[in-house]
C-alpha positions as CSV (number, residue, x, y, z in Angstrom):
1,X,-4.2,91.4,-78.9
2,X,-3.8,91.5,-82.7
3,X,-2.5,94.3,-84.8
4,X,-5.9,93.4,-86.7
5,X,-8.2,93.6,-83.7
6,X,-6.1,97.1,-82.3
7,X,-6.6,98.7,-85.8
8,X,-11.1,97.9,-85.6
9,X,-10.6,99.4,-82.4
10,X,-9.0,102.4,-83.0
11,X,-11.1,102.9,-86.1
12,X,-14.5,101.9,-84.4
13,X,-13.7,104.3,-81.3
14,X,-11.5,106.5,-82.4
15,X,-9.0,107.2,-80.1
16,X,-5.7,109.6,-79.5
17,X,-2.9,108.5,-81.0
18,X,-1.1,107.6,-77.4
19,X,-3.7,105.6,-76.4
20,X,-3.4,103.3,-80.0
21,X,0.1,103.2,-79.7
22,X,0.1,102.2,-76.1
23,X,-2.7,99.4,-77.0
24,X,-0.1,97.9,-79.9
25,X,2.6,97.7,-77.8
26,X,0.9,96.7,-74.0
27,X,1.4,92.9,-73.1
28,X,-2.2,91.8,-71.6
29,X,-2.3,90.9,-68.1
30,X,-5.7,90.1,-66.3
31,X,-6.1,93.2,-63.8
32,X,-8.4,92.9,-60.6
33,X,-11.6,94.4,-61.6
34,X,-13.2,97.1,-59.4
35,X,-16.5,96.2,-61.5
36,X,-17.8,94.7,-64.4
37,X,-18.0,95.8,-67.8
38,X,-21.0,97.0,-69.5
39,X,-22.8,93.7,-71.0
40,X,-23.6,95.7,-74.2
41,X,-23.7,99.1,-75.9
42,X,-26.8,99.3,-75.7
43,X,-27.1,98.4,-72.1
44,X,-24.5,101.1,-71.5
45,X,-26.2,103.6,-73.2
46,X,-29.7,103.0,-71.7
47,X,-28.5,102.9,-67.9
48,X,-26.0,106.4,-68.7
49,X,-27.4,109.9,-68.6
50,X,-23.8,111.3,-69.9
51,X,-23.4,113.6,-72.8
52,X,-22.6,111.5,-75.9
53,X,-18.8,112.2,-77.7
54,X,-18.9,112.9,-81.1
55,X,-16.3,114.0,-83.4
56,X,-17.3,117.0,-85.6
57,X,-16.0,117.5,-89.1
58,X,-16.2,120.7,-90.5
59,X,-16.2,121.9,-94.2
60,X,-12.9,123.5,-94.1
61,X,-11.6,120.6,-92.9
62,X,-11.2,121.2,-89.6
63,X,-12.2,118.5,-87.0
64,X,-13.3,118.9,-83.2
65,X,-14.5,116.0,-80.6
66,X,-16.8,117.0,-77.4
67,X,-19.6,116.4,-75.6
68,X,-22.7,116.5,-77.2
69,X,-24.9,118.7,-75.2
70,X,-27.5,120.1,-78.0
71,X,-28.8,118.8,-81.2
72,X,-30.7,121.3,-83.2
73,X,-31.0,121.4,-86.7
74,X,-29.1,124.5,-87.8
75,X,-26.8,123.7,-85.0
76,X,-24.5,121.3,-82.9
77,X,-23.6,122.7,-79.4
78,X,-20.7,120.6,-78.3
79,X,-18.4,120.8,-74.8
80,X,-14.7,121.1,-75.6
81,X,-11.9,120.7,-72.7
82,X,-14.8,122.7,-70.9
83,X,-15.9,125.1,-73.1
84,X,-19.1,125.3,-75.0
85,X,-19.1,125.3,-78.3
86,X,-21.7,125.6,-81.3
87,X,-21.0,124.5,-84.8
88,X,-23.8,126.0,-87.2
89,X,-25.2,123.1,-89.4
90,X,-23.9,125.1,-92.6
91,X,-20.6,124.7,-91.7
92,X,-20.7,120.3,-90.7
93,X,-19.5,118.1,-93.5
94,X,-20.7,115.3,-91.2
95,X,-20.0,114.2,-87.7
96,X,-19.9,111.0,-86.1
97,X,-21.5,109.7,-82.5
98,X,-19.0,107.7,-80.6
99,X,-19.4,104.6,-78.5
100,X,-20.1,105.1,-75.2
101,X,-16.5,106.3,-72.4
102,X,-17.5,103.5,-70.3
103,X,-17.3,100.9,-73.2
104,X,-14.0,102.3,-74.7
105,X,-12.6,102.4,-71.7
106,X,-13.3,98.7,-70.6
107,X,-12.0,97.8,-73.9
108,X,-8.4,99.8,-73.6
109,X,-8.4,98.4,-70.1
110,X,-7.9,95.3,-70.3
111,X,-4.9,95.3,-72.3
112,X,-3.3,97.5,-69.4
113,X,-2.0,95.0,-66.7
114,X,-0.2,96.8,-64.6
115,X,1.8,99.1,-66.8
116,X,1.8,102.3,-64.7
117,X,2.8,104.7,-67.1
118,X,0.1,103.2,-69.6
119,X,-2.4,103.5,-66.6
120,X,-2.2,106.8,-66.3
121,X,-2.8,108.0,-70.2
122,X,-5.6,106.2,-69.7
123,X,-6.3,107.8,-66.6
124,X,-5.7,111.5,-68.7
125,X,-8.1,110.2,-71.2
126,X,-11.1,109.5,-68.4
127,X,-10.2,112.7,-67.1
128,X,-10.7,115.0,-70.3
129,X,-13.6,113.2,-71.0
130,X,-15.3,114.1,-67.2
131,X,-15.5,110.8,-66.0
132,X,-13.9,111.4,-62.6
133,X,-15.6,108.4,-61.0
134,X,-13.8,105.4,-63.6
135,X,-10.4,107.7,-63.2
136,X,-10.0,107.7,-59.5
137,X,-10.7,104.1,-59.5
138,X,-7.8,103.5,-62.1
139,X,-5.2,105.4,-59.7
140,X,-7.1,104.0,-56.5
141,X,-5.2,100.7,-58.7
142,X,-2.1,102.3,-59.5
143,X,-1.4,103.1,-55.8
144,X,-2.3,99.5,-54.7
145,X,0.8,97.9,-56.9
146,X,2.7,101.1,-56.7
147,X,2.3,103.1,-53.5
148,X,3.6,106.2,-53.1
149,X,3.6,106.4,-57.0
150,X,3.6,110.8,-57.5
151,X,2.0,111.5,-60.5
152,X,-1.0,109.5,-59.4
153,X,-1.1,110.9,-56.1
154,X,-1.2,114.5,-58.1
155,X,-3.3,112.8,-60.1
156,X,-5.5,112.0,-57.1
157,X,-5.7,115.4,-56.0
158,X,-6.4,116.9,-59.2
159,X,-9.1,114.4,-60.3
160,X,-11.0,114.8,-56.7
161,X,-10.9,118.9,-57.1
162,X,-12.5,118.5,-60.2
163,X,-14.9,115.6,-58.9
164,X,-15.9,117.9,-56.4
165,X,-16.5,120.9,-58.5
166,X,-18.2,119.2,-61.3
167,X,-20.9,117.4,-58.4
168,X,-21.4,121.0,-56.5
169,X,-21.7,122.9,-60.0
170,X,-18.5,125.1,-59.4
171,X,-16.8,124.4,-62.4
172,X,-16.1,127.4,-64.4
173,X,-18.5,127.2,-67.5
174,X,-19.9,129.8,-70.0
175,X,-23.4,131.1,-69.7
176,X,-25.5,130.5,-72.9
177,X,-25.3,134.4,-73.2
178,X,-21.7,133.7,-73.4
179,X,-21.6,131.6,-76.3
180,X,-23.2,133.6,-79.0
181,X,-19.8,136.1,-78.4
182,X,-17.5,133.4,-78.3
183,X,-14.7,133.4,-80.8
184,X,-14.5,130.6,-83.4
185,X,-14.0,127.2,-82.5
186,X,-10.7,127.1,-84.2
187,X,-9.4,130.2,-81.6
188,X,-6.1,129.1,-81.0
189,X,-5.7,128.0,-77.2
190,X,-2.6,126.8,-75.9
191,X,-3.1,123.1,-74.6
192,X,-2.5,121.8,-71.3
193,X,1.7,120.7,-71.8
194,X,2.1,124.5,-72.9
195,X,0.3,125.9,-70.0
196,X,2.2,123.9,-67.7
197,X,5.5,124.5,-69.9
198,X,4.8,128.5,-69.0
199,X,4.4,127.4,-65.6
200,X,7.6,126.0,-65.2
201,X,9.0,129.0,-66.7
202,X,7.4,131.4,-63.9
203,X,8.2,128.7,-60.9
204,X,9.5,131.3,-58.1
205,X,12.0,128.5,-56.3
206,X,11.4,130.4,-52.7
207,X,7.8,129.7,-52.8
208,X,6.9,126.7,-55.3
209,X,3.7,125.6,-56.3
210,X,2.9,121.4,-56.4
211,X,5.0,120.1,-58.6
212,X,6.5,116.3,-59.8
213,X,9.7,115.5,-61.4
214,X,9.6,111.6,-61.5
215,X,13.1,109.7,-60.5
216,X,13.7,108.7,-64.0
217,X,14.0,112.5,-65.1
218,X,16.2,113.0,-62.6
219,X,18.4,109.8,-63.6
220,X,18.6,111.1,-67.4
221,X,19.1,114.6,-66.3
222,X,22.1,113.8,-64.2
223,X,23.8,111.1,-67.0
224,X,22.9,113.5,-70.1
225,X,25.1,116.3,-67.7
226,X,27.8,114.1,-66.0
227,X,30.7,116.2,-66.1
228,X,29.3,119.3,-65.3
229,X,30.8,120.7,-61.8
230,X,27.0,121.0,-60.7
231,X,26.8,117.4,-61.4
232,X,27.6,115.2,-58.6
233,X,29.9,112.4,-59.6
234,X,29.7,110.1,-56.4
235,X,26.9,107.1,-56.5
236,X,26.0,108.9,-53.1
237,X,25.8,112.1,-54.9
238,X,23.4,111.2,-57.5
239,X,21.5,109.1,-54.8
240,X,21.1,112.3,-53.0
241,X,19.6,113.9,-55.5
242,X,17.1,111.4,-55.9
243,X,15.8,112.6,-52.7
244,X,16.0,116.0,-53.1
245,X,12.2,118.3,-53.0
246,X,10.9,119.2,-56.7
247,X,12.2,122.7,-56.6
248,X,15.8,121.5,-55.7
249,X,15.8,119.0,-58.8
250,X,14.0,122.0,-61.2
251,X,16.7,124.9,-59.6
252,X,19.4,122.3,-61.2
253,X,18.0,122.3,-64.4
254,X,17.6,125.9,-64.6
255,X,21.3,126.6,-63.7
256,X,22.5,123.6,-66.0
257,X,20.1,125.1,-68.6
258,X,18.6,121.8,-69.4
259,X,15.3,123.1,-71.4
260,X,14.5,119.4,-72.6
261,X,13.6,118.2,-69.3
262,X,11.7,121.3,-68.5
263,X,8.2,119.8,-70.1
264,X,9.0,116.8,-67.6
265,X,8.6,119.0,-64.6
266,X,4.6,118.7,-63.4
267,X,3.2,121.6,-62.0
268,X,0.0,120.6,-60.5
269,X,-2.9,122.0,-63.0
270,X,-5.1,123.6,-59.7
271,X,-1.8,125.6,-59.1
272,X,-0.6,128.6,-60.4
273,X,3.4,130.1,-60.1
274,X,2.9,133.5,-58.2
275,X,3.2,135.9,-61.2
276,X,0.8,133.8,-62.9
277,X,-1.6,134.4,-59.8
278,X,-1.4,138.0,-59.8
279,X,-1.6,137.9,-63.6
280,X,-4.9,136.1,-63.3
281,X,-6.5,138.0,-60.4
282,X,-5.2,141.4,-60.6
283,X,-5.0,141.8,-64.6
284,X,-6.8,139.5,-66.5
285,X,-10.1,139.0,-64.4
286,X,-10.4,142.7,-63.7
287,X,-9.8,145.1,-66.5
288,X,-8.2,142.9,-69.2
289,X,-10.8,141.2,-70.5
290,X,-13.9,143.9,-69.0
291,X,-12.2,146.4,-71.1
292,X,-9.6,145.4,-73.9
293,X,-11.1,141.8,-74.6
294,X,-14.9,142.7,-74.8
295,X,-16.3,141.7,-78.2
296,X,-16.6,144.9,-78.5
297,X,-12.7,145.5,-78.6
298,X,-10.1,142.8,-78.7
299,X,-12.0,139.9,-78.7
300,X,-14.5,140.4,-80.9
301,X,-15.0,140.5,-84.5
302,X,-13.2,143.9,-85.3
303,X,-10.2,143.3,-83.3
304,X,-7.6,144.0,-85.7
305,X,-3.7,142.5,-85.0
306,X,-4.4,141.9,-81.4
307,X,-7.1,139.6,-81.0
308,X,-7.6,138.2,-77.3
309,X,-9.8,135.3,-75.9
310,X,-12.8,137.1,-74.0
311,X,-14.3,134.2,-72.2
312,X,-13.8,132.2,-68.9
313,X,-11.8,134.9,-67.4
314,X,-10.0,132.8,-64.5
315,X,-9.5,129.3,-66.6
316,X,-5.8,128.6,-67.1
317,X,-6.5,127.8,-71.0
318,X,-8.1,131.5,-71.5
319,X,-5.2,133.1,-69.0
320,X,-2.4,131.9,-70.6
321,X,-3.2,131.7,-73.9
322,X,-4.2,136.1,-73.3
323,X,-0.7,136.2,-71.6
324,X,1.2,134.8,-74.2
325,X,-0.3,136.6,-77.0
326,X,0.3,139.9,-74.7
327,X,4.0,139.1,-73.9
328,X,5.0,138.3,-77.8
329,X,2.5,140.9,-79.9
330,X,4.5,144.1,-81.1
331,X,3.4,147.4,-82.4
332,X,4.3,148.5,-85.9
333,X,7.8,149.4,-84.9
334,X,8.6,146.6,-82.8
335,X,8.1,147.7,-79.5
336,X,6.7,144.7,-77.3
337,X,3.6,145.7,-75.4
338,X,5.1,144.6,-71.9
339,X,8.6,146.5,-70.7
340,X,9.5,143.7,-68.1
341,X,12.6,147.0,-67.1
342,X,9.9,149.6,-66.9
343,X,6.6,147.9,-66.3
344,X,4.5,152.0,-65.8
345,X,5.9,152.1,-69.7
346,X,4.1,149.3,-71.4
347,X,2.1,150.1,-74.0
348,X,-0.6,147.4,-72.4
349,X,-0.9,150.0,-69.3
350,X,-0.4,153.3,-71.6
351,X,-2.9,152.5,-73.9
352,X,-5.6,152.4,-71.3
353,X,-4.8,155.9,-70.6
354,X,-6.7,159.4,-71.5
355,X,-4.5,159.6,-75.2
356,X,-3.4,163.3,-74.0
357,X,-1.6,161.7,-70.7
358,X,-0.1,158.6,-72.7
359,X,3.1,157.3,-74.1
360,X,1.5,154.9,-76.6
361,X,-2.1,156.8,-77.2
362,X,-4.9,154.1,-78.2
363,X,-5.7,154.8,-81.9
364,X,-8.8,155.6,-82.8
365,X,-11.9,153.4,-83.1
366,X,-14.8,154.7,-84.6
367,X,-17.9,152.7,-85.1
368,X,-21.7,152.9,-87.0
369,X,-22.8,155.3,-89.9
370,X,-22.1,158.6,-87.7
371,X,-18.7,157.1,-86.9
372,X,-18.4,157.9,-83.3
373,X,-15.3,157.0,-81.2
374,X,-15.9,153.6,-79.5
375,X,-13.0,153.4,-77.2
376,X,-12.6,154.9,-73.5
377,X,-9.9,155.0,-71.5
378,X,-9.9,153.4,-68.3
């Protein structure tokens, strides 16, 4: 393909910037095909009840691509990475319908061959975009020229959950009441390589979740340390390693310190580290975000320094990002709201307390013309 023909392309359909880059550099091969490709756009968009992609661009130069679920005219309502979210006419400089995902896909796939690793972006790509059907036949390909291959199999597993979830209506998605409280679009939610980065983080090594370190991480982390007495120096050694259980390879890297590879470790996205677990189930879907995340408090309009997501209480994109803006806020003088040596003394828990039995008391929040004290303790 042409640097000419990949540059329509990418301009026509716009795509990430991975996918573009992987197009200009693949080396077309004629793949088996599961199916054939849609004759036409218009055919594809006649026989396809999907939600339509667009890509939103706002007056303050912001820019946002979803599913389209509602056109009205003094709003677009738009699903993004699961979430629904309305754009009020006033504030669209324009916004553009995309081609069809079955069309764009065709059109990326066929430059693919057999290049595994370009495979699965593309395989990411029909993911985020809820087209579980075209994604598990991509890695139902993967697996037939590379069996055994574990990020598809993790892949696999991940794709099917949400297959399964999406076709019994399970999936975890704002009520329309919801929406109207919702936080700007822009609110700033940590993306999927974060949340698994913090995941890595919080791995306990005695009782891993799913995880995938590929054998070429291990091959660079064991050359990039070579020398190291952890490191073994035997062709043996290092071939030993190479068969060694995910939390083995990551307990290495945490006691060489090798923080680069840590991003390369793969925690499966339908698992959670244990902490992360209780986190969710005993913190943030109970009284977190019923009591200091309300739109009343913390995650509404008037929240003041701490401002906290309020919606989708058990999503990892709304648990982490709360957790990370809980673990590095500080009070005026510095103190961190979390005291990881004396967890009763955080000011998280104190502040939830009657202010006459607390070590941090909540200040004051008074609301309306008689200015009445809004807060309660819990």
């Amino acid at each position: 393909m042409s640097l000419d023909a990949i540059t329509r392309i990418c301009r026509l359909a716009p795509l990430p910037l991975a996918i573009c880059a992987l197009l200009a550099t693949a080396q077309p091969e004629a793949p088996p095909s599961p199916a054939q490709p849609p004759a036409t756009t218009d055919d594809a968009e006649s026989e396809t009840s999907e939600p339509q992609e667009v890509e939103v661009f706002l007056e303050d130069g912001q820019s946002f691509t979803g599913l389209l679920l509602e056109e009205r005219p003094d709003a677009l309502v738009l699903r993004i990475a699961g979430i629904k979210a309305t754009f009020p006419t006033t504030q669209i400089k324009r916004y553009t319908k995309l081609e069809p995902v079955e069309v764009r896909y065709w059109r990326m796939r066929e430059t693919m061959g057999r290049d595994v690793t370009r495979l699965l972006v593309l395989v990411e790509w029909l993911r985020d975009r809820e087209r579980y059907d075209l994604a598990l036949v991509e890695l139902d390909r993967i697996l037939e020229f590379a069996p055994g291959h574990a990020e598809a199999l993790l892949q696999v597993k991940l794709i099917t959950k949400l297959r399964d979830m999406h076709e019994s209506g399970d999936e975890q998605r704002p009520s329309p009441t919801q929406d109207a409280d919702a936080p700007r679009p822009g609110f700033p939610l940590l993306s999927p390589d974060e949340i698994n980065l913090i995941k890595v983080y919080e791995v306990d090594l005695d009782d891993p979740p799913d995880m995938v370190i590929t054998r070429d991480t291990i091959e660079r982390l064991l050359k990039e340390h070579v020398g190291d007495p952890l490191v073994p120096t035997t062709r043996e050694g290092r071939e030993a390693y190479l068969r060694k259980r995910p939390e083995e390879i990551l307990d290495l890297m945490f006691r060489l310190q090798a923080r680069p590879f840590y991003d390369e470790v793969r925690v499966d996205p339908l698992d959670q580290p244990n902490s992360m677990r209780l986190f969710r189930d005993e913190v943030h879907a109970t009284w977190l975000i019923n009591a200091c995340a309300t739109t009343a408090c913390h995650g509404g309009a008037d929240a003041g320094r701490l401002r906290l997501y309020p919606r989708r209480p058990r999503s990892d994109r709304a648990v982490y990002t709360n957790f990370i803006i809980l673990e590095r806020h500080r009070l005026p003088d510095g103190t961190p709201l979390i005291n990881y040596d004396d967890p009763k003394k955080s000011p998280l828990l104190q502040a939830g307390l009657p202010r006459s039995e607390s070590l941090y008391p909540h200040p004051e929040v008074l609301r309306g013309v008689a200015r009445r004290e809004a807060w309660r303790p819990l």
